[in-house]
N, C-alpha and C positions, 0 to 999 in steps of 0.2 A: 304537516304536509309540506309547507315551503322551507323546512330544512332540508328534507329530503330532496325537493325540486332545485334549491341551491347545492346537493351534494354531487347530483345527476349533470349539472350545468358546470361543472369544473373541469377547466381546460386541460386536467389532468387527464381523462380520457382518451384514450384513443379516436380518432376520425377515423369513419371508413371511408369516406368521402358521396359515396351512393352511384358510383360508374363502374367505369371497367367491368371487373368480371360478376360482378354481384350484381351487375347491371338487368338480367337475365332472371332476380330472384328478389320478389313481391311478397311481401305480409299484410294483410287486410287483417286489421284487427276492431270487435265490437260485437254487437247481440244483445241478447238477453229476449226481444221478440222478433215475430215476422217483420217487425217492418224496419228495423238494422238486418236482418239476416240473406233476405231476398234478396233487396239492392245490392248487397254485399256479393252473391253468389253471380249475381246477373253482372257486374261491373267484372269478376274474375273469369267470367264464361265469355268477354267480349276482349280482355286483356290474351287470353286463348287463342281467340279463333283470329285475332292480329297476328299474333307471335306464339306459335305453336310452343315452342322448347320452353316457353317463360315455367320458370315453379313458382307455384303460389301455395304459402301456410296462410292459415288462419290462425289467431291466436282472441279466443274466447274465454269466458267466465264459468269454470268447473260448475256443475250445475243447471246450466241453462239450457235452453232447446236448441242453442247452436252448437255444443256436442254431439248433440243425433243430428241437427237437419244439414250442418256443412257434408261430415260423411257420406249422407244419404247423396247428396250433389255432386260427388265424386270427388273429393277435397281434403285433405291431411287437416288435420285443427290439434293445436296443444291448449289445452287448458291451463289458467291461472285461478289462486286461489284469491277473489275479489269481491267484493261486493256494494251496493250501494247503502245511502242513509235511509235509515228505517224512519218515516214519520210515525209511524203508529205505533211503534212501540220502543223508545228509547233505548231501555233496556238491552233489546238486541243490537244494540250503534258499541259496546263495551269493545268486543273484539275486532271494532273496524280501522282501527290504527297499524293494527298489529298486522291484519288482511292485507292493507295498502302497502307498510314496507315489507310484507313477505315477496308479494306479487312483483313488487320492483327487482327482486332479486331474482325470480323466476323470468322474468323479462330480459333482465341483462344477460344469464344463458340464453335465453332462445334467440334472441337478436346476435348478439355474438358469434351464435352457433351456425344459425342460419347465412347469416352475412348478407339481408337485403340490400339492394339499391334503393327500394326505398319503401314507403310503408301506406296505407292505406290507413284511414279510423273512419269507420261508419256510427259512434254512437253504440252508446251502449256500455256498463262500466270498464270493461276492458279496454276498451279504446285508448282510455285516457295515459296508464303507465306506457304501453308500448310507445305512442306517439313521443310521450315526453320524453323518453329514453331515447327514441330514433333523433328526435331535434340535439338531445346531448351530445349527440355522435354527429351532428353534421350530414346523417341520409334525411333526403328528400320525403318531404312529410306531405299528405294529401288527405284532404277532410271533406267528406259529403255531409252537407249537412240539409237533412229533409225537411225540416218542419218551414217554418214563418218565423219563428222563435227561435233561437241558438241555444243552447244547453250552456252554462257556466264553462263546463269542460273545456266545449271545443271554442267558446271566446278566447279561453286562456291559451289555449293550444294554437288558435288561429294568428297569434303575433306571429308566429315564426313557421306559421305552415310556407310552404312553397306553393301549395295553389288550394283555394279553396270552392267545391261544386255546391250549390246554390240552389234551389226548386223556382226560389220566386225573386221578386225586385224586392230591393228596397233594402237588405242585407246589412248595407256599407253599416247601418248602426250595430253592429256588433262584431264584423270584420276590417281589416281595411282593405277600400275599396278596388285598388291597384291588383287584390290575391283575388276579386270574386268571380267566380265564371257561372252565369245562368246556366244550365244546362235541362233544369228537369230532373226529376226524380226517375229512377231506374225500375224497369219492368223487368218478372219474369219472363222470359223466354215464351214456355210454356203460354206463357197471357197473350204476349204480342203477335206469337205465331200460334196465335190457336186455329184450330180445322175441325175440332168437334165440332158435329151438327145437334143441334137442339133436341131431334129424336136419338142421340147415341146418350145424350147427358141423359135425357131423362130414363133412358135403361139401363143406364150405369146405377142408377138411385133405385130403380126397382119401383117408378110412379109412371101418371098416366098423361098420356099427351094431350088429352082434349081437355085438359084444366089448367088452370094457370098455375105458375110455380112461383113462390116465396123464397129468396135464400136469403136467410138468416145469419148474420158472422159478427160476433164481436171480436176479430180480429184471432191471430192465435193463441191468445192465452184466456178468450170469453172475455163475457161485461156482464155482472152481475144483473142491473138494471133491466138490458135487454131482454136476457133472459126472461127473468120472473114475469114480462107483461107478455112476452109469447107465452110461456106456460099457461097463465089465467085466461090467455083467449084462443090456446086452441080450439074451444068448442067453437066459437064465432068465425073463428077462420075458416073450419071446417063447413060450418051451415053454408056459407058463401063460398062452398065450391072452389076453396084455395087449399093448393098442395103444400106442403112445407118441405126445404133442405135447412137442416137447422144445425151449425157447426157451433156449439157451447162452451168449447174448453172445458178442464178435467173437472173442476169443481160441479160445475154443474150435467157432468155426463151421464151419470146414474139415472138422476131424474127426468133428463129429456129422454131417454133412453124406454124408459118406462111409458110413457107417452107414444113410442114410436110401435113398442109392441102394442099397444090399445088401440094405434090406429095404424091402416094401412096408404095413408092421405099424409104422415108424416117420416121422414127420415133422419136420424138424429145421432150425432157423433158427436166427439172432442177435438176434432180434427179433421181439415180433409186435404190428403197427399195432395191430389187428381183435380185441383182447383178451376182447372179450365174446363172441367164434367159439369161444374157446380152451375158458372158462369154462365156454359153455351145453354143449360134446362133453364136455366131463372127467367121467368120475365118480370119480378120485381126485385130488387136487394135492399136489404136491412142491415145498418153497416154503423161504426162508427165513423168518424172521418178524421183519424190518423193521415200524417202526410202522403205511408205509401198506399193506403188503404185506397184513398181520394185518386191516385196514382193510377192503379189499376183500373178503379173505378171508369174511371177517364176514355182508356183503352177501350176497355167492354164495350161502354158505350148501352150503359142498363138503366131505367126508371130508377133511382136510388132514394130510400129515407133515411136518412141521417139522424144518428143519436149520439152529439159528441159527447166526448169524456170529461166530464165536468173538473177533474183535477186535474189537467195536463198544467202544462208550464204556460203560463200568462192567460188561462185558456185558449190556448191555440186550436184546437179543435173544434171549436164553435168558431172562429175567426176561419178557418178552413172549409166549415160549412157554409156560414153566412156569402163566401165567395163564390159561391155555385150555385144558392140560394138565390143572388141576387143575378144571373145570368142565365135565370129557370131553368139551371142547371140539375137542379135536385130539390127536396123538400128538408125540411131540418124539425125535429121534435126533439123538445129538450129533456135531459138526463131524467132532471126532476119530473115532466109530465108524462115519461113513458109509461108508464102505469095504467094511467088515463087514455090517454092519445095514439098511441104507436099504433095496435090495433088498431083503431077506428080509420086512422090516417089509410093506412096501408088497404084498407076493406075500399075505401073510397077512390084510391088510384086507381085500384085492380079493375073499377068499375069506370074508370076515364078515361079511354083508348085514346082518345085527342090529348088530354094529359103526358101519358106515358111518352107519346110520339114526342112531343114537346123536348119532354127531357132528355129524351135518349139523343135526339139530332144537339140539342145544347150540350150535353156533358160530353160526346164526342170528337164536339170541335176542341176541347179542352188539352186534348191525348197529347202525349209525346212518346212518343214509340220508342227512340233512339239514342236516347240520355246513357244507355250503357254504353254505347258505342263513342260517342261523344267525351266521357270522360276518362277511358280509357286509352282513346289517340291523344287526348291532354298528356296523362302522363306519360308514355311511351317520348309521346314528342319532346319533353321534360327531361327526362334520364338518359336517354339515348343521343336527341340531340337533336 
């Protein structure tokens, strides 16, 4: 890899410089889940509604869910053939050398082709060549980085970004400090201007308003974990007169799916478009607490249990919950006692209206609504001038 990043870095390149006329023409590149994909969509729906004529591609990882979900948001995406390191299975790491310097060559047309001013990385494997490619060239490189933690990636990336957006304090240990701009993490649209009422979400789901509702999400691609301890307590949830919306991801869709015809008290998918249906029904959420997950969360303004992801990078997602935690902002049940715990927890909320109130006025104050807006006048301000 750093022959290639010393081959990229050779003054023999051409500069496009990232003004003039290219000035007008944006590449957001990253994915692989919701929570690169969103903020991605939402920073380019606000980079829009600035500067109407701006074109923005996307440039994602063949394969991933940001092939269908850019499109779906009314959005051009070119795919590169990329992929990340396999811990679980070595074996599949053989072809990953060969993935990286294809992908750089795929990048150099589309960067070429396209002729940004400058380029966006949200995260997520693809981020990594375009950016490196845009800094070769001398356009103006711009890095949202969500988590608490930095990815390897965009530390590398971040020497030579021109500005880097930021969720929380404390950053400068892995950027320098001079590039960071607090901003917040980026909301959908859809989330910050929702208008659904609570009786429209819950007849969108096909349940009943005089019960309380559960929504369930291990984010978009499920959480194993999660999963399996709603399944073993659907009966318990049900005795207690709790409704479920329970978003699984593919793996486990079959199964929750079987559960949802056996009862009419659950509703159960791999996916859900209509996120702010989910939201406006819920009076409790079952969530992990990924950066944008926490994000949204925020906005809603919902009772939340927290089940972080026990292998994120430095566990950052328990370090995400414990923050909200400690501002009785939310409850936190850990990966390993969801089995146990998660149900019981959740039975015990649904029964503490004083509880719930608690949380929901804490995790509200939390919100930033306008982070897309914010770092899309950064860059504008940046290339334009």
């Amino acid at each position: 890899m750093s022959e290639l990043g010393n081959e990229l870095s050779s003054s023999q390149l051409p500069s496009t410089g990232g003004a003039g006329e290219s000035s007008h023409r944006i590449i957001i590149a990253g994915g692989g889940t919701g929570g690169h994909i969103f903020p991605a969509v939402a920073i380019a729906n606000a980079l829009k509604k600035i500067r109407p004529e701006i074109e923005i591609l996307f440039v994602g990882a063949k394969g991933k869910m940001e092939m269908e979900k850019v499109p779906q948001a009314g959005y051009k995406i070119e795919g590169i053939d990329i992929a990340g390191f396999n811990r679980s299975s070595l074996i599949k790491n053989i072809g990953l050398p060969f993935k990286l310097i294809k992908s750089f060559f795929q990048v150099k047309k589309i960067v070429n082709d396209f002729k940004p001013g400058a380029v966006i990385g949200v995260g997520g494997y693809s981020s990594f060549p375009v950016l490196r490619y845009a800094q070769a060239k001398n356009i103006p490189t711009f890095i949202h980085e969500s988590n608490s933690f930095a990815g390897k990636s965009n530390i590398f990336l971040g020497k030579k970004a021109t500005r880097i957006f930021v969720a929380a304090e404390g950053m400068e240990k892995f950027f320098p400090a001079k590039k960071i701009m607090i901003t917040g993490n980026p909301v959908r649209n859809s989330i910050v201007n929702n208008s659904v009422t609570r009786q429209q979400g819950v007849e969108f789901f096909g349940l009943d308003a005089k019960k309380k509702i559960v929504f369930v999400t291990g984010g978009s691609l499920g959480a194993k974990t999660i999963n399996e301890a709603i399944d073993a307590g659907t009966a318990v949830i049900e005795k207690n007169n709790l409704q479920l919306i329970w978003q699984t991801g593919k793996l486990y869709a079959a199964k929750a799916a079987e559960k949802a015809v056996e009862s009419k008290n659950i509703w159960a998918n791999d996916f859900i478009t209509k996120m702010e249906y989910a939201f406006s029904a819920a009076d409790i959420v079952v969530s992990r607490s990924g950066a944008m997950s926490i994000a949204e969360l925020c906005v809603v303004g919902k009772p939340v249990v927290f089940v972080p992801y026990p292998f994120a990078a430095e566990d950052h997602q328990t370090v995400n919950a414990k923050h909200l935690v400690d501002r009785n902002a939310g409850i936190m049940v850990k990966d390993s006692e969801a089995k146990e715990k998660l149900v019981p927890t959740v039975i015990a909320l649904a029964n503490d209206q004083q509880k719930q109130n608690e949380l929901k006025e804490n995790i509200k104050r939390l919100g930033v609504r306008n982070a897309d807006e914010i770092i899309a006048q950064e860059i504008l301000k940046t290339i334009h001038g």
